[in-house]
C-alpha positions as CSV (number, residue, x, y, z in Angstrom):
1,X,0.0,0.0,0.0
2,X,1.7,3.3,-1.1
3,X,1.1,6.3,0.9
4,X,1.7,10.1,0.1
5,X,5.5,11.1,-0.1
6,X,7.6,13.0,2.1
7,X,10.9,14.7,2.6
8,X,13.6,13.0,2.2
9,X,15.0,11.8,5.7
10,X,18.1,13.3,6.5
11,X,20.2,13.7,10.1
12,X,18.6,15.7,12.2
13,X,20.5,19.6,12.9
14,X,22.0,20.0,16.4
15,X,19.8,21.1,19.4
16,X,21.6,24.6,18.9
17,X,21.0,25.0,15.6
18,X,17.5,25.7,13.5
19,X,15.9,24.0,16.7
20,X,16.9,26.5,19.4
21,X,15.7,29.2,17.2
22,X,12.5,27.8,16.5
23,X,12.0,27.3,20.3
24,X,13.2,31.1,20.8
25,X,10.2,32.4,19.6
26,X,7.0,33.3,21.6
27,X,4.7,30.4,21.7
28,X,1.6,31.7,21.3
29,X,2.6,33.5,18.0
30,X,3.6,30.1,17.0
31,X,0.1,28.7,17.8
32,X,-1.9,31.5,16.9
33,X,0.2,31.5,13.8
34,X,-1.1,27.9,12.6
35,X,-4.7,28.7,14.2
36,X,-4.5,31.3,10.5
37,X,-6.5,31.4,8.2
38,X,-7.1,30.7,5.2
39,X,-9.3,27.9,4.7
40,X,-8.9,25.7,1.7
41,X,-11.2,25.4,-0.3
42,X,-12.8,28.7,0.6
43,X,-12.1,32.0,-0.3
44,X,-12.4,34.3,1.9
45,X,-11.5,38.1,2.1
46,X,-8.7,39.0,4.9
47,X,-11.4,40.8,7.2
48,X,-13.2,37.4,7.1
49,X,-10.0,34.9,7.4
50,X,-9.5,37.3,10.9
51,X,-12.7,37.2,12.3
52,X,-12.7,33.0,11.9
53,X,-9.8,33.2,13.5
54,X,-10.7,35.2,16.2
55,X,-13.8,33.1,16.7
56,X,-12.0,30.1,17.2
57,X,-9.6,31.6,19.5
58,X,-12.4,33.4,22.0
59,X,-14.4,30.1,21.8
60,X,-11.8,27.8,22.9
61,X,-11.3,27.1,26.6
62,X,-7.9,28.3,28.0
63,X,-6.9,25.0,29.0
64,X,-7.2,23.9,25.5
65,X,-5.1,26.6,23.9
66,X,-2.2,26.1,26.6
67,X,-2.1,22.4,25.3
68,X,-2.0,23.1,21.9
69,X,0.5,25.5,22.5
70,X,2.4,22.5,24.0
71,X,1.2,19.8,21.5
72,X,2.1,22.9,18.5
73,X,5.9,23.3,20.1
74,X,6.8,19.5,20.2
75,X,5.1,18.4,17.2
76,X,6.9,21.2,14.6
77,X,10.1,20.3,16.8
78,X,10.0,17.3,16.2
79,X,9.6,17.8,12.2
80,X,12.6,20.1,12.1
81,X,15.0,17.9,14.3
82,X,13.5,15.0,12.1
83,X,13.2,16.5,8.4
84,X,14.7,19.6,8.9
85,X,11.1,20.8,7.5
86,X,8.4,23.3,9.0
87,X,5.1,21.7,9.4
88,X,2.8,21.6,6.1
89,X,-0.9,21.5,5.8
90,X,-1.7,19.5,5.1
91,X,0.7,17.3,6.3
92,X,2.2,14.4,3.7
93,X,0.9,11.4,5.2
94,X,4.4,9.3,5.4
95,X,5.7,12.5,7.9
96,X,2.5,11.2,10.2
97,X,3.5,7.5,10.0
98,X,7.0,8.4,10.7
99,X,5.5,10.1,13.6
100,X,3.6,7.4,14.9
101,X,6.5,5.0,14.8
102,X,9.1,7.4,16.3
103,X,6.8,7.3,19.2
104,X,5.5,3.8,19.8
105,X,8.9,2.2,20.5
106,X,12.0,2.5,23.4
107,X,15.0,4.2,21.5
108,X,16.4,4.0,23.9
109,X,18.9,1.0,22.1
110,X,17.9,2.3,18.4
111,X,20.7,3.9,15.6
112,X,19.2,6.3,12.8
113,X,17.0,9.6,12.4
114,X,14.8,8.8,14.9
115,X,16.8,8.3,17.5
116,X,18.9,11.3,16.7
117,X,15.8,14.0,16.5
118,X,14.1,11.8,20.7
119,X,18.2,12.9,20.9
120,X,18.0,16.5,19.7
121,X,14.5,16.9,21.6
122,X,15.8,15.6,24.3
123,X,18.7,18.3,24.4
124,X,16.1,20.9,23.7
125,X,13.8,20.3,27.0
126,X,11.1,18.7,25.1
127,X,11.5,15.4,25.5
128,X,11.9,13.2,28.8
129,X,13.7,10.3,27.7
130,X,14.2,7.5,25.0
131,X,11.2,5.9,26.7
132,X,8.0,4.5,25.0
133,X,5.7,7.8,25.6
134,X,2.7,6.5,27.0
135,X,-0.3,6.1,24.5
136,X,-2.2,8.7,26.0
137,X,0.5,11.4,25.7
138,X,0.9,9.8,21.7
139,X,-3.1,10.2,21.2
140,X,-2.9,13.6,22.6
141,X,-0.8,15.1,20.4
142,X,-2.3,13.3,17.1
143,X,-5.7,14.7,17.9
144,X,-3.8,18.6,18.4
145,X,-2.8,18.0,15.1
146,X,-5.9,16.9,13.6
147,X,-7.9,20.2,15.1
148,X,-5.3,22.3,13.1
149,X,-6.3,20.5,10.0
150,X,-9.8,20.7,11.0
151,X,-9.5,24.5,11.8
152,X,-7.6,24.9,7.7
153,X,-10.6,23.0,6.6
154,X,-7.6,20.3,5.6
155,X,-8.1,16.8,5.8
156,X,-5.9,14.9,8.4
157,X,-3.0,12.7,7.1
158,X,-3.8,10.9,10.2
159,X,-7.1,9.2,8.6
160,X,-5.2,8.0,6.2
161,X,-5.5,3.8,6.6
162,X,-2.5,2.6,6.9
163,X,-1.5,5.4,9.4
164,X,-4.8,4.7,11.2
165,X,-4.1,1.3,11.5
166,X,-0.2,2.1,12.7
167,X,-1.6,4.2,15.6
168,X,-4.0,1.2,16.4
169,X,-1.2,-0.9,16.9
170,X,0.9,1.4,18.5
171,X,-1.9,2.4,21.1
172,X,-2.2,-1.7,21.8
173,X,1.9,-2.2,21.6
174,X,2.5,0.1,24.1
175,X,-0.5,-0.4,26.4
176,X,0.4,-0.3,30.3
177,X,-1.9,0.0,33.6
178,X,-3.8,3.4,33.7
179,X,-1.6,5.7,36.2
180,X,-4.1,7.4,38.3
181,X,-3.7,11.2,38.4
182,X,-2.5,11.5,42.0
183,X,-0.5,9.6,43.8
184,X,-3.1,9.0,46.8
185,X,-6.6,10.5,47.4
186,X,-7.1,13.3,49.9
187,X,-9.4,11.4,51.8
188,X,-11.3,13.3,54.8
189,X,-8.3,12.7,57.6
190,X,-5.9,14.1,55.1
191,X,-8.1,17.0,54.1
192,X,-8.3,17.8,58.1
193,X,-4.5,17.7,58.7
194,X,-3.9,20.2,55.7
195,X,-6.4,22.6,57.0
196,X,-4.7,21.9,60.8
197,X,-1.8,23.9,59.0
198,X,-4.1,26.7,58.0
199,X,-3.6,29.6,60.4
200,X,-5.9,32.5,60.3
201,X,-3.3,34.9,57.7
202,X,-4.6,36.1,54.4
203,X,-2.5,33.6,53.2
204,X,-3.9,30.7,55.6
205,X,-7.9,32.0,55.4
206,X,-7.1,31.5,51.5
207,X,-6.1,27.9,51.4
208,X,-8.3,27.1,53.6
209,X,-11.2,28.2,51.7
210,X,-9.9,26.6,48.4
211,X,-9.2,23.2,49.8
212,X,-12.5,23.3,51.5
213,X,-14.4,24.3,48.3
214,X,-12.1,22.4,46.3
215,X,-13.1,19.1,48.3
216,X,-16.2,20.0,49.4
217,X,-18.2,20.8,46.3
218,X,-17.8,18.3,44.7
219,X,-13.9,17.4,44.2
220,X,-13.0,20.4,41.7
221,X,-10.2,20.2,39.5
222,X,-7.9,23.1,40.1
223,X,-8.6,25.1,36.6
224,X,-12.7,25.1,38.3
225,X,-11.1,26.6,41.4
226,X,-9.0,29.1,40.0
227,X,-11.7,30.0,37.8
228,X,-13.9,31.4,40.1
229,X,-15.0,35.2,40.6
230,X,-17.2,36.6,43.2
231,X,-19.9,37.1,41.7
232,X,-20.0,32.9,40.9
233,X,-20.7,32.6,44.6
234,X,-24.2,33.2,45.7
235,X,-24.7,33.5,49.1
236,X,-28.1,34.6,49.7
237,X,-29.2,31.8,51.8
238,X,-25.9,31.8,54.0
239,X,-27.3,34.1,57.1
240,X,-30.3,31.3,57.4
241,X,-28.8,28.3,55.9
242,X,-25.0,28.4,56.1
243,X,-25.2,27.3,52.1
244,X,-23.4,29.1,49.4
245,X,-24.1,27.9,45.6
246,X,-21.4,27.9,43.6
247,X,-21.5,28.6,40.0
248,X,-19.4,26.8,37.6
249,X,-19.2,28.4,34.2
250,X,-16.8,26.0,32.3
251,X,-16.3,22.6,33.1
252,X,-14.7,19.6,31.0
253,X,-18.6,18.3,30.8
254,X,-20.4,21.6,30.8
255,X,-20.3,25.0,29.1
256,X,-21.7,28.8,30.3
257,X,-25.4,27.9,28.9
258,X,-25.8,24.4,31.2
259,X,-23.5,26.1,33.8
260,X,-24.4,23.9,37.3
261,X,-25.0,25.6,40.4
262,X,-23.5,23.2,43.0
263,X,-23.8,23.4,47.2
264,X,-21.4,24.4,49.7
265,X,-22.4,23.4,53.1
266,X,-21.4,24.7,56.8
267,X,-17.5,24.6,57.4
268,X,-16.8,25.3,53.8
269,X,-19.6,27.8,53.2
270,X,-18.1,29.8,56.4
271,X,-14.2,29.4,55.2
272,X,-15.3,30.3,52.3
273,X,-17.5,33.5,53.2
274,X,-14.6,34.5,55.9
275,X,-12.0,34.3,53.0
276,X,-14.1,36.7,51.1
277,X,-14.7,39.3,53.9
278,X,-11.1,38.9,55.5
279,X,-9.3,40.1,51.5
280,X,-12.2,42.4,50.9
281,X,-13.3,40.9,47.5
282,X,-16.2,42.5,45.9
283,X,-15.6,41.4,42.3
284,X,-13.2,39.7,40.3
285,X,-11.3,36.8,41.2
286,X,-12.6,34.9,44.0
287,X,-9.2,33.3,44.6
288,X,-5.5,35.3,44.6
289,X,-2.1,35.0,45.0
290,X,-1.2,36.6,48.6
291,X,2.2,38.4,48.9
292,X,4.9,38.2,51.2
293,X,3.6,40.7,53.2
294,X,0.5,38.8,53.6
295,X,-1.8,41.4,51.1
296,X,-4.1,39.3,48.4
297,X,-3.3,40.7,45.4
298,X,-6.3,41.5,42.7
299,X,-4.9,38.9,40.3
300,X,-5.7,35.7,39.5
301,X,-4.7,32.7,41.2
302,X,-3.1,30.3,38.4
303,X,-3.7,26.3,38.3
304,X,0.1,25.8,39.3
305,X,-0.1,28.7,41.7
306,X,-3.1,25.9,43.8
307,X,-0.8,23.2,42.8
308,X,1.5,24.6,44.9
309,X,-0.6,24.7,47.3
310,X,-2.0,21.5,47.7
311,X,2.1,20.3,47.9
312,X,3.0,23.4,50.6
313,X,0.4,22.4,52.6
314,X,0.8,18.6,52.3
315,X,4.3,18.6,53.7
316,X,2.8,21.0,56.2
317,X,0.2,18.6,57.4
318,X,3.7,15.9,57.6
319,X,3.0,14.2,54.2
320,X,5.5,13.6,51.5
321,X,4.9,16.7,48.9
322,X,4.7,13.7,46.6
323,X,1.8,12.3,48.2
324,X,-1.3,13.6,46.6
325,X,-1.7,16.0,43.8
326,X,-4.3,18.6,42.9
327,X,-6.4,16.0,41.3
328,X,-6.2,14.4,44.7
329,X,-8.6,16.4,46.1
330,X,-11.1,14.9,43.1
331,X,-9.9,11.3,43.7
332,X,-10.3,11.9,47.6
333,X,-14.0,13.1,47.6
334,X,-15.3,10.0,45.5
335,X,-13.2,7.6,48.0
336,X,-14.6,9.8,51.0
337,X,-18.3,9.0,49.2
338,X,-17.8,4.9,48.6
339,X,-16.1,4.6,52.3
340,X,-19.5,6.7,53.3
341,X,-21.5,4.8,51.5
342,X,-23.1,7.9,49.4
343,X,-24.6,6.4,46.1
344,X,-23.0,6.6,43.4
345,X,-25.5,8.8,41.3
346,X,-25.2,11.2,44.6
347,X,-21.9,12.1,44.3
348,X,-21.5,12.0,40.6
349,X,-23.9,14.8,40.9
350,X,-21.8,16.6,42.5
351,X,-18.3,15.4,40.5
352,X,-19.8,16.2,37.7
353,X,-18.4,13.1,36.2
354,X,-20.5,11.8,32.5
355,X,-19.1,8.4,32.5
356,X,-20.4,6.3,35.3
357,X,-17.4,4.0,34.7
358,X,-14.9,6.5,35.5
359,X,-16.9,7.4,38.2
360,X,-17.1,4.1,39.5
361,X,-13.2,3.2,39.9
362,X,-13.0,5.3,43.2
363,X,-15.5,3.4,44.5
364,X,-13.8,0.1,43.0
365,X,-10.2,1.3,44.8
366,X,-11.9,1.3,48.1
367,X,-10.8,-1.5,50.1
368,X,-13.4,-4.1,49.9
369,X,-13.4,-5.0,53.8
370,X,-14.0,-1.0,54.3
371,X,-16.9,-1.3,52.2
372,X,-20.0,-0.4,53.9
373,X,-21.8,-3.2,52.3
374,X,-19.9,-5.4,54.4
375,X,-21.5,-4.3,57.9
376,X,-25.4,-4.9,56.8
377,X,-25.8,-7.4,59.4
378,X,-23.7,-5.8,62.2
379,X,-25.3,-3.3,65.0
């Protein structure tokens, strides 16, 4: 079966060379850059290629354009320190097979071009190691690819059936036990010895109230926390109830116009309300970076700026900073619900989880003797 030529292979160029200066430019240029127009086979006026443009841009989540950006850097890399070629689009379909076997074997013992551009990648900071990448990280990167033909109207060189069928194999070749996204749950008694750290600073008052809600509401991913302004908190029945409802505008499952409106009970409600009043927040942001002088600042707090701390406060609390991650505190509410025994469809509603099956492992990682089920005859 013959399949669309390419460039001829030749030795990669040194990490310092064409690589290094491809790297040295802003990355968002570089992204925005391939997001342009125009759109084969349309014809569109410049006024209209810039407005498509900009439409795809404003209606693209955040999250989504920082992994592109990512997927965008290592993927033209990798064609330079490979080819010694800029990306094409669309893309010749043997330069896609080429990348689907670079990736789905160690190279770690392998002679030729691809083991000198993992090599040149490597010396560049984009690459980890010689290392099988896991099949998830492969599929990632293919599908950031494909949208960038999709946004050029192109078609993907990826659909092609012998490459199709390559990736198949590669995905099952390379196949290993999921790795869950944190190390351990934050499970209730950890959750209480990381707020035992929390003193009552601007600094402690704020990650108290973001682990709380964080946990609380549901097991938020960090980007949900972050995300948050005041005005997302509605607190009119907290005087009578002690319940705030939180809004959450973008989630992986939802957009603005099905935007849930989740609970926040008692202890969270009041770190929550006391974090509010203490930094004086009447818009914006709802959580901020705190300086070292203990003022919140009216900036955002970023995702890695909570990462942070969720470690701070682990190693506060006497854990390893290894222990848990910010998905922890996801992972730790479902565990919390099956050692509870809260049905499953309860806190789903609350996780916000679509695929019962995902949902489900946390409760199939709780210790079966710790199962609640298991007491049904006792007192």
């Amino acid at each position: 079966m013959r399949i669309a030529s390419a460039p001829t292979e030749i030795a990669p160029p040194p990490a310092t060379g064409p690589l290094i200066a491809f790297l040295t430019r802003p990355m968002r240029h570089r992204i925005l850059a391939s997001m342009d127009l125009p759109l084969a086979p349309f014809s569109l006026s410049s006024a209209d290629e810039a407005a498509l443009a900009e439409l795809y841009r404003r209606g693209t989540p955040e999250n989504t354009l920082r992994a592109w950006e990512r997927d965008l850097a290592y993927i033209a890399a990798w064609k330079l320190a490979r080819f010694a070629d800029d990306l094409s689009w669309p893309e010749a379909e043997t330069v896609a097979l080429h990348f689907v076997l670079d990736h789905a074997a160690n190279l770690s013992t392998a002679q030729g071009p691809a083991r000198q551009a993992a090599d040149t990648l490597i010396a560049a900071g984009l690459r980890r190691s010689l290392a099988c990448p896991a099949p998830s990280t492969l599929d990632r990167r293919i599908a950031s690819w494909r949208a960038f033909h999709r946004m050029k109207n192109l078609p993907s060189p990826f659909d092609a059936p012998l490459v199709a069928q390559a990736r198949g194999r590669a995905r099952r070749a390379a196949a290993r036990p999921r790795a869950p996204k944190s190390g351990n749950p934050i499970t209730r008694a950890v959750l209480e010895a990381m707020l035992a750290s929390c003193d009552h600073s601007h600094r402690g008052m704020r990650d108290r109230a973001a682990l709380m809600l964080g946990w609380a509401s549901g097991g938020r991913r960090r980007s949900e926390i972050v995300a948050l302004n005041r005005d997302d908190i509605d607190d009119r029945d907290f005087q009578d109830k002690a319940l705030l409802r939180i809004r959450l505008l973008t989630t992986k499952t939802t957009g603005p116009e099905t935007a849930p409106r989740l609970p926040l009970k008692g202890r969270a409600a009041r770190a929550v309300m006391a974090w509010i009043a203490a930094a004086r927040i009447k818009d914006g942001p709802l959580f901020r970076p705190v300086s070292l002088a203990d003022r919140p600042l009216p900036r955002r707090l970023s995702a890695d700026g909570f990462r942070l701390i969720v470690r701070h406060r682990l190693e506060l609390a006497g854990y390893p900073p290894d222990f848990a991650s910010a998905h922890g505190l996801r992972a730790g509410f479902l565990t919390q619900a099956a050692l509870e025994g809260a049905p499953l469809v309860a806190a789903m509603q609350l996780s916000l989880h679509r695929s019962v099956n995902q949902a489900q492992s946390y409760y199939a990682d709780v210790e079966i003797a710790d199962n609640p089920a298991t007491d049904l005859l006792e007192d």
